[in-house]
Biopython code that builds the backbone (N, CA, C, O; Angstrom):
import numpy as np
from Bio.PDB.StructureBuilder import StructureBuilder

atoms = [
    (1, "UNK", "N", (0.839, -1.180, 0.000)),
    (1, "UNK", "CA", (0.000, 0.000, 0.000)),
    (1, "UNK", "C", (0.882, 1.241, 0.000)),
    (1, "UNK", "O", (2.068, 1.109, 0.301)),
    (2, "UNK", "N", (0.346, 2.550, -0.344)),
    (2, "UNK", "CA", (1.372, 3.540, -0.001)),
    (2, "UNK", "C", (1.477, 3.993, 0.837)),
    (2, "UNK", "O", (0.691, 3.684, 1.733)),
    (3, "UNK", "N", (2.885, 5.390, 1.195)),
    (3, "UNK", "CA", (3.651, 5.552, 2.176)),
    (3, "UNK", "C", (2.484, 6.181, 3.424)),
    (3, "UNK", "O", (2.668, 6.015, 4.630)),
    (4, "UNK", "N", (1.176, 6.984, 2.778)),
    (4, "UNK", "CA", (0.694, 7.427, 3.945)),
    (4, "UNK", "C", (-0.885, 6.920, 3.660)),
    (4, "UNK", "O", (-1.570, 7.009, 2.641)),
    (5, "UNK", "N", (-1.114, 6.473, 4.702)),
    (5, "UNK", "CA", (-2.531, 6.011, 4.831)),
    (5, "UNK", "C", (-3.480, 7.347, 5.384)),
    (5, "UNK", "O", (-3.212, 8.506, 5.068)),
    (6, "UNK", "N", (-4.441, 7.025, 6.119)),
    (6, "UNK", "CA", (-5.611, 7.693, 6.707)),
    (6, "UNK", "C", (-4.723, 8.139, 7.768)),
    (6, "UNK", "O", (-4.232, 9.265, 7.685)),
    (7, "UNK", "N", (-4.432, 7.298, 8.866)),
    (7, "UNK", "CA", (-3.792, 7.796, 10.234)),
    (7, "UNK", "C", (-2.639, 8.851, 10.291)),
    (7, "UNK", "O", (-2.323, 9.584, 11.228)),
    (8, "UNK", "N", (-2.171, 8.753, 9.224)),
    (8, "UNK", "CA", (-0.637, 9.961, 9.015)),
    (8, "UNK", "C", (-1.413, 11.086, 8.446)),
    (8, "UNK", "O", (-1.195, 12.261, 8.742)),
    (9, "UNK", "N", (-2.100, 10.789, 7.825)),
    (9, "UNK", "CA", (-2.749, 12.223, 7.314)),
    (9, "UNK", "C", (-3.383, 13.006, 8.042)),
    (9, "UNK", "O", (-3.202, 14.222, 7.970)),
    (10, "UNK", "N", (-4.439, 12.326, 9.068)),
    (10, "UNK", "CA", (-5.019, 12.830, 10.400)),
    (10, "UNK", "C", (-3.491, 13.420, 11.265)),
    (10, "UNK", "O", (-3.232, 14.592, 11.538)),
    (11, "UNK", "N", (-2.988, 12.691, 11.440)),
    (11, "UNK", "CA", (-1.769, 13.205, 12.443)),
    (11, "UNK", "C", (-1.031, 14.502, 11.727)),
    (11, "UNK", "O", (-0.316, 15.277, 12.362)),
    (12, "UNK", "N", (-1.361, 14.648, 10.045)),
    (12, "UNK", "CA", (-0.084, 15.844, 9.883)),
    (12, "UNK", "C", (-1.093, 16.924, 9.980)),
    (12, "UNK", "O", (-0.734, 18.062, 10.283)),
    (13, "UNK", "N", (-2.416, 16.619, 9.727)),
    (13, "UNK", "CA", (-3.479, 17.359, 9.841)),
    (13, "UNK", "C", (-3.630, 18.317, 11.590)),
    (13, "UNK", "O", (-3.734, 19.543, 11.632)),
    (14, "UNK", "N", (-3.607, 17.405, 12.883)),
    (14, "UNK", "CA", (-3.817, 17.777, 14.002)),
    (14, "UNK", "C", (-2.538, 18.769, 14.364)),
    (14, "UNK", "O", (-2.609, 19.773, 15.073)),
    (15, "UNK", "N", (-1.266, 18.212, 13.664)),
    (15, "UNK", "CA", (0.104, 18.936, 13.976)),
    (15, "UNK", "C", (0.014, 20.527, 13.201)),
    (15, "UNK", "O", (0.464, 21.456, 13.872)),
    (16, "UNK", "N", (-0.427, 20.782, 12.123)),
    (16, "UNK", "CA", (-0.697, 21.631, 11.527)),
    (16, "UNK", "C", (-2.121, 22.699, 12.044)),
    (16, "UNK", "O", (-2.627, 23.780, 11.746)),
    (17, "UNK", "N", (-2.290, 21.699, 12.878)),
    (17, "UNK", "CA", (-3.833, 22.344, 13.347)),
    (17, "UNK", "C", (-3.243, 22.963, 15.108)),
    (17, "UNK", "O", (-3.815, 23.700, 15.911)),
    (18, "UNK", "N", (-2.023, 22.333, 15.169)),
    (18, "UNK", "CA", (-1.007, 22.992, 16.382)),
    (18, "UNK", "C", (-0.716, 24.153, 16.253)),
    (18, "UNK", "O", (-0.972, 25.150, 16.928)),
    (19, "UNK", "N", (0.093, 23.915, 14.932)),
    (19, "UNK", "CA", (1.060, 24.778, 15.032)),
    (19, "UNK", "C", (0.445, 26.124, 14.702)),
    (19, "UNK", "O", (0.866, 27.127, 15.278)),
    (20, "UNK", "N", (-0.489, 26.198, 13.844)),
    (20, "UNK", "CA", (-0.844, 27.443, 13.400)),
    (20, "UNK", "C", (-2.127, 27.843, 14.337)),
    (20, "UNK", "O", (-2.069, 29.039, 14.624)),
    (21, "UNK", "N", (-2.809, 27.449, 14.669)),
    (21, "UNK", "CA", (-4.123, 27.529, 15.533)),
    (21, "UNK", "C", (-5.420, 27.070, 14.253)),
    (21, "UNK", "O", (-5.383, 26.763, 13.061)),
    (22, "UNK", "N", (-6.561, 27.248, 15.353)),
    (22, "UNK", "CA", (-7.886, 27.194, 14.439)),
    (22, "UNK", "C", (-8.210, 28.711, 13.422)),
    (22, "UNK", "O", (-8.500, 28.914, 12.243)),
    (23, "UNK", "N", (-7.926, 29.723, 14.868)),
    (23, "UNK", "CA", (-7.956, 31.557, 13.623)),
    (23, "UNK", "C", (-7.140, 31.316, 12.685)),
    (23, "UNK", "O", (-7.854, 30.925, 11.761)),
    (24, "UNK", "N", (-5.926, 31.305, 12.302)),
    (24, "UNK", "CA", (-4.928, 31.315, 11.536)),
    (24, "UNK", "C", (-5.808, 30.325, 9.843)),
    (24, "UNK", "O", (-6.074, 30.859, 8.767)),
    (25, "UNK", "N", (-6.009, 29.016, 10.191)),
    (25, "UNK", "CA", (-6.150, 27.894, 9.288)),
    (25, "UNK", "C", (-7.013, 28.959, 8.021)),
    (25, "UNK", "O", (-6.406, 29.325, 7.015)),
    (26, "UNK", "N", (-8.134, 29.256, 8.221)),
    (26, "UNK", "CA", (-8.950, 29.932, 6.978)),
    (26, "UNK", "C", (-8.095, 30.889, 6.370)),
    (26, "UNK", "O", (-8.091, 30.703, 5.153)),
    (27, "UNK", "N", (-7.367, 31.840, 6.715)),
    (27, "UNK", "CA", (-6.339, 32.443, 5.682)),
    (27, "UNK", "C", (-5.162, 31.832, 4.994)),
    (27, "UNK", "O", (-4.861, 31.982, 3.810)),
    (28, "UNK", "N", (-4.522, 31.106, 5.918)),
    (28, "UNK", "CA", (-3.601, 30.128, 5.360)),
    (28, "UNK", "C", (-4.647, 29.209, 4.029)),
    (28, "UNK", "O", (-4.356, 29.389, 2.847)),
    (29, "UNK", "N", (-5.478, 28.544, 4.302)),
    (29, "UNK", "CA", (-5.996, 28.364, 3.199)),
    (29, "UNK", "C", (-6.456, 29.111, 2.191)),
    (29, "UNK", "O", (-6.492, 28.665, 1.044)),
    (30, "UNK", "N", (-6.918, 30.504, 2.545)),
    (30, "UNK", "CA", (-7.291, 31.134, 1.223)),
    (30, "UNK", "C", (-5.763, 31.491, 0.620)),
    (30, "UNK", "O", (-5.465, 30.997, -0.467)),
    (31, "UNK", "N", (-4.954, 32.204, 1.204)),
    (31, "UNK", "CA", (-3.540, 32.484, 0.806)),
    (31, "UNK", "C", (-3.245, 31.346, -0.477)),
    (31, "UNK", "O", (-3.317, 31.458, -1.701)),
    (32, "UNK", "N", (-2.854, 30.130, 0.492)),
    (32, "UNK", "CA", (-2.683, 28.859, -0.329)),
    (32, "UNK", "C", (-3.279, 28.610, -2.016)),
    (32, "UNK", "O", (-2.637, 28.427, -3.050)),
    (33, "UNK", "N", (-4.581, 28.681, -1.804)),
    (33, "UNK", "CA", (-5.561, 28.611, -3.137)),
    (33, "UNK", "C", (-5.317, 29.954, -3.844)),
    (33, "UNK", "O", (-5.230, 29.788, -5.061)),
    (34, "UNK", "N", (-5.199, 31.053, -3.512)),
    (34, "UNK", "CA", (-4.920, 32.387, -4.368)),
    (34, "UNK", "C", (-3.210, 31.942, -4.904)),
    (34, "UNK", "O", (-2.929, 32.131, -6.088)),
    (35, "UNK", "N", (-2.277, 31.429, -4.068)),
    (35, "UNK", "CA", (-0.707, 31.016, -4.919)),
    (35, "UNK", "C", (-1.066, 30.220, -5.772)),
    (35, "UNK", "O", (-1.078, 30.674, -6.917)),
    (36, "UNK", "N", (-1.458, 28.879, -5.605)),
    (36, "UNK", "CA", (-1.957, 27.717, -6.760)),
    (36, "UNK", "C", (-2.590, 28.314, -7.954)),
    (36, "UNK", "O", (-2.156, 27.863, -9.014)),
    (37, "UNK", "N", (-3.779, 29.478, -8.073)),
    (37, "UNK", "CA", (-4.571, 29.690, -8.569)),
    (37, "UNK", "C", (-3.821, 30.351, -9.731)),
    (37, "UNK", "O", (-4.077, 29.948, -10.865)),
    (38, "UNK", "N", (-2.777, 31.482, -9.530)),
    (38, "UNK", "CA", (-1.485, 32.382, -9.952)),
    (38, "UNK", "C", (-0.456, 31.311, -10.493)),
    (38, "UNK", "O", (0.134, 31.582, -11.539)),
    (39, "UNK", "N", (-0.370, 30.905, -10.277)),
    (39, "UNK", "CA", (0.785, 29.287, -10.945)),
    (39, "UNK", "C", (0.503, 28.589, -11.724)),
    (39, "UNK", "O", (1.119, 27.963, -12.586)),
    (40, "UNK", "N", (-0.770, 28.700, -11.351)),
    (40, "UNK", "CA", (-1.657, 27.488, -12.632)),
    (40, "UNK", "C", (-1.627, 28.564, -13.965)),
    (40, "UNK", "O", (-1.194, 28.299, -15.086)),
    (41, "UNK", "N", (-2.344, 30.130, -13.403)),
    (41, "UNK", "CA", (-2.255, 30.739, -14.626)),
    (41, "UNK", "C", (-1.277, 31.202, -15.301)),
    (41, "UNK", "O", (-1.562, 31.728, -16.377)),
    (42, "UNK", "N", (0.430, 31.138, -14.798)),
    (42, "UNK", "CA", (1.575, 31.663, -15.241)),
    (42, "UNK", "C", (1.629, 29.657, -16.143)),
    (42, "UNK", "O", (1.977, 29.314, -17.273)),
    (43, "UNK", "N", (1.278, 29.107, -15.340)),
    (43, "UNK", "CA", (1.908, 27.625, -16.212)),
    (43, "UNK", "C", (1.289, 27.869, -17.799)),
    (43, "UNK", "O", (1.951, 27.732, -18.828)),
    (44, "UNK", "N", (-0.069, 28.241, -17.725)),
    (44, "UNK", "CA", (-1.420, 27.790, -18.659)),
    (44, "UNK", "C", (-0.404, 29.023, -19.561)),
    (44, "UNK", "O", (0.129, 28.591, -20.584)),
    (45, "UNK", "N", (-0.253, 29.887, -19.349)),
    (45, "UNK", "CA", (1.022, 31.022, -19.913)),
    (45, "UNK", "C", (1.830, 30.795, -20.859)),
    (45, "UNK", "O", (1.887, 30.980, -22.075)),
    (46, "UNK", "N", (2.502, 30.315, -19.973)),
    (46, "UNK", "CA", (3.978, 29.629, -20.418)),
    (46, "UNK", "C", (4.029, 28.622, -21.883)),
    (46, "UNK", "O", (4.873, 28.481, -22.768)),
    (47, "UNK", "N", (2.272, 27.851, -21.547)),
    (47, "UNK", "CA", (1.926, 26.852, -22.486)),
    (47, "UNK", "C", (1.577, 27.728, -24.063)),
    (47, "UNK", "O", (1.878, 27.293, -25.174)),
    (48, "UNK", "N", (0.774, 29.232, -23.737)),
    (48, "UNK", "CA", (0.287, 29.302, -24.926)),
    (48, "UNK", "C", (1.464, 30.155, -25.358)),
    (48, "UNK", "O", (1.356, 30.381, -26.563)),
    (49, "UNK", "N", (2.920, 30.907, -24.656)),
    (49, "UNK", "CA", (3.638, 31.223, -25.198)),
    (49, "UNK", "C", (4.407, 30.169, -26.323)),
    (49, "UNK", "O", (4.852, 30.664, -27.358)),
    (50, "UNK", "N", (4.512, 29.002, -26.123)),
    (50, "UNK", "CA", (5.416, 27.687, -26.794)),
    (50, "UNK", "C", (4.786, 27.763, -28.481)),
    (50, "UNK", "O", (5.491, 27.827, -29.489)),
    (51, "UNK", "N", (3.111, 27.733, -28.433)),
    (51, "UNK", "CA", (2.509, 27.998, -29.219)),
    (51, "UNK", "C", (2.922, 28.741, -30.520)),
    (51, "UNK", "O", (3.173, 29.942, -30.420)),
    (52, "UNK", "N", (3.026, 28.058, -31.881)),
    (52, "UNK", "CA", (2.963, 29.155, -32.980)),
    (52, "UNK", "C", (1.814, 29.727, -33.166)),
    (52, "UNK", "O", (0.770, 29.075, -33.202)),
    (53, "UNK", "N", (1.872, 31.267, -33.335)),
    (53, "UNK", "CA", (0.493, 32.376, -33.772)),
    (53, "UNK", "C", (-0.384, 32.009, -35.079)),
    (53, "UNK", "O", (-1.564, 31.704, -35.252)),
    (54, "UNK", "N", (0.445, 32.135, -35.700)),
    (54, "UNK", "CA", (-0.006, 31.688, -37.257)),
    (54, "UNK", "C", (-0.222, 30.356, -37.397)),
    (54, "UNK", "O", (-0.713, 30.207, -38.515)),
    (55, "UNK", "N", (-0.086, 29.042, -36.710)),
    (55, "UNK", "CA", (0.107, 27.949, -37.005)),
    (55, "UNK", "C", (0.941, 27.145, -38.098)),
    (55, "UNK", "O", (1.970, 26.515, -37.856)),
    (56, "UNK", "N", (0.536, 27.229, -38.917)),
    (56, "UNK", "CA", (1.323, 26.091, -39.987)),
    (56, "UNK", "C", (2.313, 26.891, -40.487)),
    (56, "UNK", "O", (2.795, 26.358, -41.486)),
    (57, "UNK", "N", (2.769, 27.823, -40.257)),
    (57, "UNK", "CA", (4.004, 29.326, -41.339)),
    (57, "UNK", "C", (5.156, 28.150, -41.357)),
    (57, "UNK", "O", (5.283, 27.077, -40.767)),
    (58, "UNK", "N", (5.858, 28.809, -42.231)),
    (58, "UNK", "CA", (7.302, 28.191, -42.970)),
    (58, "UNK", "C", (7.876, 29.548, -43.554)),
    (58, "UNK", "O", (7.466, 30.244, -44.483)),
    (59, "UNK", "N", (9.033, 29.703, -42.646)),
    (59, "UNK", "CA", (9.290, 31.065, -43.540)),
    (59, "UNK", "C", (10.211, 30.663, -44.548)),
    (59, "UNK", "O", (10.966, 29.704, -44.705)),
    (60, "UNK", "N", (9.832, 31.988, -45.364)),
    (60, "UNK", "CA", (10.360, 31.792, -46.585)),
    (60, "UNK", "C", (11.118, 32.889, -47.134)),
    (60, "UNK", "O", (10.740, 33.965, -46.671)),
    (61, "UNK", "N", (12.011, 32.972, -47.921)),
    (61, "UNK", "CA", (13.405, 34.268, -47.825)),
    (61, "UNK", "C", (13.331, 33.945, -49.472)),
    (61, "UNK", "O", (13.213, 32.811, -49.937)),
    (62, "UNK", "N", (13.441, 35.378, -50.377)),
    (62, "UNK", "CA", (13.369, 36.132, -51.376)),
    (62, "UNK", "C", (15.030, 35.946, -51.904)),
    (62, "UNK", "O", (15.875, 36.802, -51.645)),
    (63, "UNK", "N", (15.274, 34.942, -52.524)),
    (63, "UNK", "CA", (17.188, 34.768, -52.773)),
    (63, "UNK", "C", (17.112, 35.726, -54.215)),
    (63, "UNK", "O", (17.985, 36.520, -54.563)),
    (64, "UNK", "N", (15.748, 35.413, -55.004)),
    (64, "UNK", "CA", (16.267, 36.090, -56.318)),
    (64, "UNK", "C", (16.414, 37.571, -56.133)),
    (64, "UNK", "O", (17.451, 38.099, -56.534)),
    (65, "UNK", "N", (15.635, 38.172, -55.659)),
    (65, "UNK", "CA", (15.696, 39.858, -55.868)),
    (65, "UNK", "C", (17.055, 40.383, -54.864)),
    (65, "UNK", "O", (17.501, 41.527, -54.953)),
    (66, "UNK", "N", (17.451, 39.648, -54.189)),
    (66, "UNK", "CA", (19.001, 40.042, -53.545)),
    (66, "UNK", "C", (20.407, 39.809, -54.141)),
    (66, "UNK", "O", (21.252, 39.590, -53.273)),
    (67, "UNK", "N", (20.836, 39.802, -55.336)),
    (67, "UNK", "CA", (21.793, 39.446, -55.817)),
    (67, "UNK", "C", (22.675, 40.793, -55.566)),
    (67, "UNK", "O", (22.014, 41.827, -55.470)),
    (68, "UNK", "N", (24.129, 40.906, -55.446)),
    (68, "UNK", "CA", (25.465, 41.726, -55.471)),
    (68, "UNK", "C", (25.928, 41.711, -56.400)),
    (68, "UNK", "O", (26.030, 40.638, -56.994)),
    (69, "UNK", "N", (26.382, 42.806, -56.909)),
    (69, "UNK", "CA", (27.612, 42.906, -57.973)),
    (69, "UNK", "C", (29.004, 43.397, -57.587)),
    (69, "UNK", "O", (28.992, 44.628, -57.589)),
    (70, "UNK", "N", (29.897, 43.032, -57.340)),
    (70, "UNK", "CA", (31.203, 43.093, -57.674)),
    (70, "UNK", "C", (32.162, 43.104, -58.437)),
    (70, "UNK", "O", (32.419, 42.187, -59.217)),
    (71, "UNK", "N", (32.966, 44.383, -58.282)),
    (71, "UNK", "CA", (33.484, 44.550, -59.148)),
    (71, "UNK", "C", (35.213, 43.402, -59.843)),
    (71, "UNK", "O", (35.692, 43.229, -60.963)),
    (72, "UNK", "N", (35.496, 43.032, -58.794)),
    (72, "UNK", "CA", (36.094, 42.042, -58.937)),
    (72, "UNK", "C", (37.514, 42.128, -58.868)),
    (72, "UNK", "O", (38.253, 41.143, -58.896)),
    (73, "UNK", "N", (37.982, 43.595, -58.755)),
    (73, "UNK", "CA", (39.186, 43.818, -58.565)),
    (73, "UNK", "C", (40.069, 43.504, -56.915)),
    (73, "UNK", "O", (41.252, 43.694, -56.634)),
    (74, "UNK", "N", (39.174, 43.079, -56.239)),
    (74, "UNK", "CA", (40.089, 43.098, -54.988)),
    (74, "UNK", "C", (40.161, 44.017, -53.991)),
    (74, "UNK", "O", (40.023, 43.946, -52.770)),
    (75, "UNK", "N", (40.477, 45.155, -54.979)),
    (75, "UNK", "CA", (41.029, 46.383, -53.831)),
    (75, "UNK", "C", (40.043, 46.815, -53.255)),
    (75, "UNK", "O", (38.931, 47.085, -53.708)),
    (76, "UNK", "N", (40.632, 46.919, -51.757)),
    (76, "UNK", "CA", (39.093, 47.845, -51.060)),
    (76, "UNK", "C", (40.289, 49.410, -50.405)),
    (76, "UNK", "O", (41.457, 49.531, -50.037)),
    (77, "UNK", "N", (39.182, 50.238, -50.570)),
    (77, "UNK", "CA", (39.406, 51.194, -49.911)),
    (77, "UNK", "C", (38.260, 51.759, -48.478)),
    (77, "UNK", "O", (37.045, 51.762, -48.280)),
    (78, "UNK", "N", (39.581, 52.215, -47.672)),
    (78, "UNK", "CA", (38.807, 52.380, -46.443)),
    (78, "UNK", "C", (38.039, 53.987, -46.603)),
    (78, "UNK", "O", (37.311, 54.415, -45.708)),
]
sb = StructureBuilder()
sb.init_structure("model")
sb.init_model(0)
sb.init_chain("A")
sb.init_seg("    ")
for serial, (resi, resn, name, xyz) in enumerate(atoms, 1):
    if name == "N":
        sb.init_residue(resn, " ", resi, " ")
    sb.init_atom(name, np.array(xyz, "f"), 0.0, 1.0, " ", f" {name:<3s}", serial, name[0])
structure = sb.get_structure()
């Protein structure tokens, strides 16, 4: 079976219910759910940044209309 059953969970539950008191517990939980809530939406983020905008694009680069001419002598002047 796994590492924590019912009885450890009650016990981390009562220790936590020590340490912080009964006033304390309802903000600690809302706190808690407002961080998760902010994480989830920076993750969900992160996901549609990975995302291409356009979907299917392939870029594509113009080789004919860029051609150079040189003159062929070598010499450069500064």
């Amino acid at each position: 079976m796994g590492a924590f059953g019912w009885p450890h969970l009650l016990i981390i539950l009562a220790v936590i219910l020590l340490l912080f008191g009964a006033a304390k517990l309802p903000a600690l939980a809302k706190s808690l759910g407002q961080s998760a809530r902010v994480f989830k939406g920076e993750m969900k983020a992160m996901k549609d940044d990975d995302r291409p905008v356009g979907g299917d694009e392939t870029p594509t680069t113009d080789v004919a209309g860029s051609t150079t001419t040189t003159s062929g002598t070598g010499d450069t002047k500064p």
